[in-house]
N, C-alpha and C positions, 0 to 999 in steps of 0.2 A: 504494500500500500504506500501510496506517496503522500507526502503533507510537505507543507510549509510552515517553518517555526522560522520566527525571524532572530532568534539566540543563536542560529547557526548559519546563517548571511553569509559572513564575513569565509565560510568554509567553501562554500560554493558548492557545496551537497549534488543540485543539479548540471554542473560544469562536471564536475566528476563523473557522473554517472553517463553524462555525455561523449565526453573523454574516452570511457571505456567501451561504448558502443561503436565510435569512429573505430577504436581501436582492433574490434573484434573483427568490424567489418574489411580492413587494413589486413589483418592476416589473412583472413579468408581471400582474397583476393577482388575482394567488392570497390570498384572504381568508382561509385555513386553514392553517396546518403542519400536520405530524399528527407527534406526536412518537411514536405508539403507545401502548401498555400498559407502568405503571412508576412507579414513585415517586421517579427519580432526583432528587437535588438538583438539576442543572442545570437541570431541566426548567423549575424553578420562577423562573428566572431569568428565561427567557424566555415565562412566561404570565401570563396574570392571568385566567385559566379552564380549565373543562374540563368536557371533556363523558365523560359515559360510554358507553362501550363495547358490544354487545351480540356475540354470536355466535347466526350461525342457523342452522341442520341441517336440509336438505330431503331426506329419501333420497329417493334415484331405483332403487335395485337395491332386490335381498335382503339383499344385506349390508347396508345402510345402514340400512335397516328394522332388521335385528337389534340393528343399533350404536344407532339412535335408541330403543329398547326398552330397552337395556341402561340408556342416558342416564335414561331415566325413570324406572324403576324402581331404579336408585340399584348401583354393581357388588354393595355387600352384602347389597341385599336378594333381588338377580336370582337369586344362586346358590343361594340360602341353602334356595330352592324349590324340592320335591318334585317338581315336574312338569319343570325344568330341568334334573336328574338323569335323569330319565327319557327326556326328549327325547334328549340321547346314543346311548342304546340304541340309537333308532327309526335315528338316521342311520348309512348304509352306511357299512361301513370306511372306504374311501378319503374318503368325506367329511369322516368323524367324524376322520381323522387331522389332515386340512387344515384343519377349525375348530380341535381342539387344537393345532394349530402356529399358528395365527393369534392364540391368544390368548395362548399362552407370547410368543409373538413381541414384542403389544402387551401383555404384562403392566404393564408399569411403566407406560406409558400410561393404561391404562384406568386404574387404583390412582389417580393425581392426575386423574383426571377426575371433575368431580363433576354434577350435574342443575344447570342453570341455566347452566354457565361459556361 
């Protein structure tokens, strides 16, 4: 378990344990860490590069087509259309209940997602 106690600061507790996974990764022959996505200061301790990022969205279902649709068309320009209003209507109750819980559900999601991220 990890914690943060500020009586041991000055040790660098986290720099260590750091240290020893470069480390590990260094004998094994591992050319890369991946420190992930982030601006932290430490990060910059231990690089002198960076690569960027990309994310990729293949849908396989319907939903995923929709969700990829959504992606593209931007969440405020998707809804903003006449015909997306419409499309509601066309789908059966129990459908149209299950996409409106789906996207109450991911509301705050979809909202920070943007085309391109």
């Amino acid at each position: 378990m990890f914690a943060y106690d500020p009586e041991w600061r000055h040790f660098s507790p986290g720099q260590v344990v750091m240290a020893k996974a470069i480390e590990w990764c260094m004998q094994h022959r591992l050319v890369t860490f991946d420190f992930q996505k982030g601006e932290e200061e430490y990060k910059a301790i231990w690089c002198d590069a960076e690569h960027a990022l990309y994310d990729h969205f293949v849908p396989l279902t319907l939903e995923g087509r929709a969700i990829a649709a959504w992606h593209a068309a931007g969440p405020h320009r998707f809804v903003s259309r006449p015909w997306f209003r419409r499309l509601g209507a066309c789908l059966p109750t129990r459908l149209r209940g299950a996409v409106a819980a789906r996207f109450q559900a991911n509301a705050e999601l979809m909202a920070d997602m943007q085309p391109g991220d």
